[in-house]
N, C-alpha and C positions, 0 to 999 in steps of 0.2 A: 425528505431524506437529509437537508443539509442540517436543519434541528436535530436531528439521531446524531450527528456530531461536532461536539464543539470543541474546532482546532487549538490544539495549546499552543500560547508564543514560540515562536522562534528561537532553537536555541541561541547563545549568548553569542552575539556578534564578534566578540574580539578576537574570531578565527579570523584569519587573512589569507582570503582563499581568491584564487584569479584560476580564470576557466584554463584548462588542459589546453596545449596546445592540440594534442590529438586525442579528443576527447572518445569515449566508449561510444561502440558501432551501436547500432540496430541489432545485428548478429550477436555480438556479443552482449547485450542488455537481456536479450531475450531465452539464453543461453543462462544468463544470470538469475532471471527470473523462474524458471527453471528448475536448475541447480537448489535455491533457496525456496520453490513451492510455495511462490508468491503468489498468483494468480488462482490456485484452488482454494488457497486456505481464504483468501480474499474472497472469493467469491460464493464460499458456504456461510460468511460471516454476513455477506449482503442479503443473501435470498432468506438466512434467518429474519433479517431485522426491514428486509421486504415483507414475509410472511406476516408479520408483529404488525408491520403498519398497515398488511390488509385487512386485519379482523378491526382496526377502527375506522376505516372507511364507511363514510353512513351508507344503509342498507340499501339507495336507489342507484348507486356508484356503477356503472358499466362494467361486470368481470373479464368481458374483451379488451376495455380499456386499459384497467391494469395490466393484465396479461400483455399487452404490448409494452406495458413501459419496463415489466420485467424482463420482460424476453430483450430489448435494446437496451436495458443495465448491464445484462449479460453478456450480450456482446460486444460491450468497450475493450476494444482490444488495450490490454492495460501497460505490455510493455511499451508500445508507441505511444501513449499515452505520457508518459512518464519517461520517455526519453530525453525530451527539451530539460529537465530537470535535472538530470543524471549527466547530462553531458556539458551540466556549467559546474560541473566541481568532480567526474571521474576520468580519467584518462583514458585508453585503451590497454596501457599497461599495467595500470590500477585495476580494469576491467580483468583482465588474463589472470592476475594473482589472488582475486578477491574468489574466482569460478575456482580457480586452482586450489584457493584455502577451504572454500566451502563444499568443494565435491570431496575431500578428504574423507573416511571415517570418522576422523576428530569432528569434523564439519558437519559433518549431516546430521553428528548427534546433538552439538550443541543450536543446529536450525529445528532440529525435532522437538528439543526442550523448549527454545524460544517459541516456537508454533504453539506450544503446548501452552505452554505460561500466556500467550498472549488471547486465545480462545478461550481458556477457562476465566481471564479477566474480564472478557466481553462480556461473557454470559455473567460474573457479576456484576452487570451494570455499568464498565467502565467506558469512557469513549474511546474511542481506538487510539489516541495518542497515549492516554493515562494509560490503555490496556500493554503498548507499548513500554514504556519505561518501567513496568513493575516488571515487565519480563525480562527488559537488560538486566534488572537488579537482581533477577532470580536467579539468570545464568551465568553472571559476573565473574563469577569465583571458579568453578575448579573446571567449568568445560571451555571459558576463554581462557584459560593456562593451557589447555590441550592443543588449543588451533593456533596459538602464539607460538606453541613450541610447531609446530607443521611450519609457518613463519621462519623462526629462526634454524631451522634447518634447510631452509633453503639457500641455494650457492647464489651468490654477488652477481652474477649474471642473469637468476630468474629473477632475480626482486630490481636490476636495472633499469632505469627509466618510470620506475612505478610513481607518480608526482605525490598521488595520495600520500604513499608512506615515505618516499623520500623526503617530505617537507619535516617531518619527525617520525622519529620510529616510534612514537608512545602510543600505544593502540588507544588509550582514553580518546586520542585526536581523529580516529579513526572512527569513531563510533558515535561521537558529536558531528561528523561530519555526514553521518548517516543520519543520525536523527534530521541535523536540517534537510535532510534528502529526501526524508518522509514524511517530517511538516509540508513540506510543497506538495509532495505526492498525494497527499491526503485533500489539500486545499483542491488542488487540479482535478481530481476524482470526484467531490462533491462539487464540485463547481459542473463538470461533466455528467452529474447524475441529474441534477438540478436542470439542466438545461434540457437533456431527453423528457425530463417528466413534462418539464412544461409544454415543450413540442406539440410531445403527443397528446396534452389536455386540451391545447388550443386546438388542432385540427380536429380533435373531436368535442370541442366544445358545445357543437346546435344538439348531439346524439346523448352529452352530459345532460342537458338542461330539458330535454323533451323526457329524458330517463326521471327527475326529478319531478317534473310535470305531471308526470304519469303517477308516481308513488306519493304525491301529495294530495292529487285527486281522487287515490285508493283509498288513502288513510287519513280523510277529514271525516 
C-alpha cells in the first residue's frame, strides 16, 4: 500500500507556525471530518486501489487473509488518527470557523467540487498528494471567492481568537497550511496501513506458506 503512494515534499517551510495554545478537540476534528466528507470519500478511494492490488496477488495468496487486512484498513478510525496532526497547527477556534465556513452552502459546494476534482485525479493515475493540489487549482478561482466572502461576512467576534487566520487573513496561508496538514496525514495513514498489513501477514504467515506449498505442488 505505501508503493500506491508516494508522498510529496512538504510544503515550503517558511510558514512559522507554533502549536495553538488550545488546540482542535477530538469533537470537533471529527465534526470537521464530517462536515468536509473526509472519511467516505477516503475510504472509497482505498477499497478501489485495495481491489486493484488484489487482482495482483499471486493466485496461492489466502482470500481470508486479505479480507482481514481490508476489513482493519477499514476500520482506522481516521479522525483520531489524524488528530496529533491537526492539533500541532489548528486551534479550537480555528476549528469552529473552518466547520462554520464549510457547512455554509458556499462550503459544501466548493468541498463537492474539490471531492470531485480530487477522485477523478486518482482514477487518472495521480497520487493522492498530486490528485490533491490539481484539485485546489481547479477550485481556486470562483467557489474560494464564495467561502472567503462567508469569511468576511462574518462579525469581529466570530472570527475572534481564530490563531489560523488571525496570524494573516490571506486565505493562500490558510490553505498551505492545510496542505502541510495533509502531507502528514497522508504519511500517518500509510505508515498506519503499512503496519496492519504486515501484522496481519506475520500472524498468518505458517497459513501463507503452507497455502504456497500446496499450489506449487498442484502446479509442478
Amino acid at each position: 500500500m505505501a508503493q500506491e503512494s508516494n508522498v510529496s515534499a512538504a510544503p515550503s517551510q517558511d510558514l512559522d507556525v507554533k502549536p495553538p495554545d488550545h488546540p482542535v478537540t477530538e469533537e470537533q476534528l471529527r465534526t470537521y471530518f464530517a462536515v468536509c466528507h473526509v472519511s467516505a470519500v477516503s475510504r472509497k478511494l482505498t477499497h478501489e486501489k485495495l481491489e486493484a492490488q488484489r487482482q495482483q496477488l499471486p493466485p496461492w495468496y489466502p482470500q481470508s487473509v486479505w479480507d482481514e487486512i481490508e476489513d482493519a484498513v477499514d476500520k482506522i478510525d481516521m479522525p483520531m488518527l489524524a488528530l496529533p496532526i491537526y492539533r500541532k497547527y489548528m486551534s479550537e477556534a480555528d476549528a469552529k470557523m473552518m466547520i462554520q465556513l464549510f457547512a455554509s452552502p458556499q462550503g459544501q459546494e466548493l468541498v463537492r467540487k474539490f471531492l470531485e476534482a480530487t477522485v477523478q485525479a486518482q482514477h487518472a493515475g495521480l497520487t493522492p498528494m498530486q490528485a490533491r493540489d490539481r484539485a485546489v487549482a481547479m477550485v481556486s478561482g470562483e467557489e474560494n471567492d464564495r467561502v472567503l466572502k462567508v469569511y468576511n461576512s462574518m462579525t469581529p467576534e466570530q472570527r475572534r481568537g481564530a490563531e489560523l487566520f488571525s496570524q494573516s487573513s490571506d486565505y493562500r496561508r490558510i490553505q498551505l497550511l492545510l496542505k502541510r496538514i495533509a502531507v502528514e496525514f497522508e504519511q500517518a495513514t500509510i505508515a498506519k496501513q503499512t503496519d496492519l498489513a504486515t501484522a496481519i501477514a506475520l500472524k498468518h504467515q505458517a497459513e501463507m506458506t503452507e497455502a504456497k506449498r500446496l499450489y506449487d505442488a498442484n502446479h509442478n
